[in-house]
N, C-alpha and C positions, 0 to 999 in steps of 0.2 A: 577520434571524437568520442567521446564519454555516449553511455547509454542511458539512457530512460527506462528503468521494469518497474511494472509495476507487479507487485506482489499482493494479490489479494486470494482473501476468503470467502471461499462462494458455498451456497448450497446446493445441491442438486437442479432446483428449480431457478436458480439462479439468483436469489438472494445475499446479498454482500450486508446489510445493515445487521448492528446488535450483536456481530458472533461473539463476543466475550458476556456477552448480559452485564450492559452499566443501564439499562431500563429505556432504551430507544426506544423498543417495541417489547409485545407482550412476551413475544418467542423467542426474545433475548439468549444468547447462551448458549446456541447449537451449537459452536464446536466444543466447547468445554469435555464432552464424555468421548471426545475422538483426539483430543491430546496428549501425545507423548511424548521420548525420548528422541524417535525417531523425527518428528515433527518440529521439535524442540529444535535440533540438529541442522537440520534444514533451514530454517528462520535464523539460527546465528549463523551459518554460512552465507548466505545472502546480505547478511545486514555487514558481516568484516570483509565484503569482497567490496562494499559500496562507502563511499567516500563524502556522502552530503543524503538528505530524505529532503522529499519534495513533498508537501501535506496541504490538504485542504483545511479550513478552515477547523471546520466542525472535529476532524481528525487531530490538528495541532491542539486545539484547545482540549480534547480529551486526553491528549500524551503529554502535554505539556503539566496538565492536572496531577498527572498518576506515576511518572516513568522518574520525575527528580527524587523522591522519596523511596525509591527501588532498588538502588544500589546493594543495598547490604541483603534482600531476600533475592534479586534477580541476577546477582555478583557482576562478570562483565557486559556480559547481556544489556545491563540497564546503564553501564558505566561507557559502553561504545552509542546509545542510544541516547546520552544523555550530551557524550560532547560531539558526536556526528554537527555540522552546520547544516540549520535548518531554512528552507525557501520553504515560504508560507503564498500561496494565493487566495484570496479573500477581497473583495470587497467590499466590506464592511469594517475593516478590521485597521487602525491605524497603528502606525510605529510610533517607536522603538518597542520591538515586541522581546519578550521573556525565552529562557530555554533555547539560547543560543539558536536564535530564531532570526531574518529577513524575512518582509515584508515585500513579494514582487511585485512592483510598481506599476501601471501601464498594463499594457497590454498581455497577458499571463504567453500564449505562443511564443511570442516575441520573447520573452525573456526569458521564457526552457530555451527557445530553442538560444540565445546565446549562454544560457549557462550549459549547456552541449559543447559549445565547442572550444568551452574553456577545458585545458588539461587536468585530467584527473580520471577516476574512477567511475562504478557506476551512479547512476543516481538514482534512488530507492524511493519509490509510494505505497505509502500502507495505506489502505483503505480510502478515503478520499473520490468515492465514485463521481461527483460532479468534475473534479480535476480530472479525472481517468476519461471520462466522456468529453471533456473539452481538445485533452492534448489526443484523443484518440481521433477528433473531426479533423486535428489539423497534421496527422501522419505523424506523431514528435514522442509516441512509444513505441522504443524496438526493441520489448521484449515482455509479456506476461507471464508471469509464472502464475499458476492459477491453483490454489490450495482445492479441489472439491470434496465437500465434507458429505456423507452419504447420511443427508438427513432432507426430509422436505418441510422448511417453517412454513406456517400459516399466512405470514406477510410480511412484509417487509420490502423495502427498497431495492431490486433489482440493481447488478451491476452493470450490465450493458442497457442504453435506452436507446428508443430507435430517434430516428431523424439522423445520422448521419449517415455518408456513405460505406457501400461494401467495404470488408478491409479486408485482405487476404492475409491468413496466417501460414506457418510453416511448423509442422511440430518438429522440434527439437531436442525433449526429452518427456521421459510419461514415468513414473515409479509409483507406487500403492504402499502407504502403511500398512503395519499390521492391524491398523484399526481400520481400515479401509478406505482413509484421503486419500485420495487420487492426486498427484502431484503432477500439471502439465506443464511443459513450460513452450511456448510458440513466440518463433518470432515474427516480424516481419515480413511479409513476400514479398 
């Protein structure tokens, strides 16, 4: 059965909105002065070990914006991100959607969880916090990798919200840049 990780960037205080600064919020941009080689690294291993990105709305329409035209400053990076197949959940959003994109139909649980157990790889979320909080009520991610960037923004969108149940994690790997992201990765208990 394929996995579910989601891969996000959090602050200290727990923050996931704006870390690249496209002007979500004012404090847009905290990771920027904590990226490197080593982090670089990291993010293309994860993205060539996974086989399809699972993205929220707000998420696809910003990658889908910025990541076709990348190819040539971002080389395969943007060339594996570009023909990855994209499940898109959204309710707002009608097909046939752009950027080698699916539109999940129905019910969003119901159709992670059968795109699980179709044969393949992992399946990859970038950012996407309202998706990470839905498939998180319903058990359907067994794996975080959790970037923490040692900064504290002023505001912004938390990644976990409450209202769902405990979820017991399991740590499974911990490594620190030399800028001082803390790289965790937890799976499932």
């Amino acid at each position: 059965m394929r996995k579910v990780v989601a891969a996000e960037y959090v602050s200290v205080n727990g923050v996931m909105q704006d870390p690249g600064g496209v002007g979500e919020i004012e404090q847009g941009g905290w990771t920027n002065p904590y990226f490197n080689g080593e982090l670089a690294k990291y993010q293309s291993d994860q993205l060539f070990a996974s086989d399809a990105l699972l993205l929220g709305r707000v998420t696809y329409q910003g990658f889908a914006a910025a990541w076709p035209s990348m190819e040539e400053t971002e080389g395969e990076f943007a060339v594996k991100m570009n023909s990855l197949p994209k499940y898109v959940a959204s309710t707002t959003l009608t097909g046939p959607l752009e950027w080698n994109a699916t539109l999940l139909e129905g019910d969003v649980p119901e159709e992670v969880q059968k795109l699980k157990q179709q044969p393949g790889r992992d399946i990859l979320i970038y950012g996407s916090g309202e998706l990470v909080n839905t498939l998180m009520r319903h058990n359907l991610i067994d794996e975080y990798r959790l970037m923490i960037f040692p900064v504290l923004p002023g505001g912004g969108k938390p990644l976990f919200l409450s209202g769902h149940n405990t979820t017991a994690l399991r740590l499974a790997g911990t490594r620190t840049t030399s800028t001082g992201v803390v790289l965790l990765t937890y799976t499932t208990a």
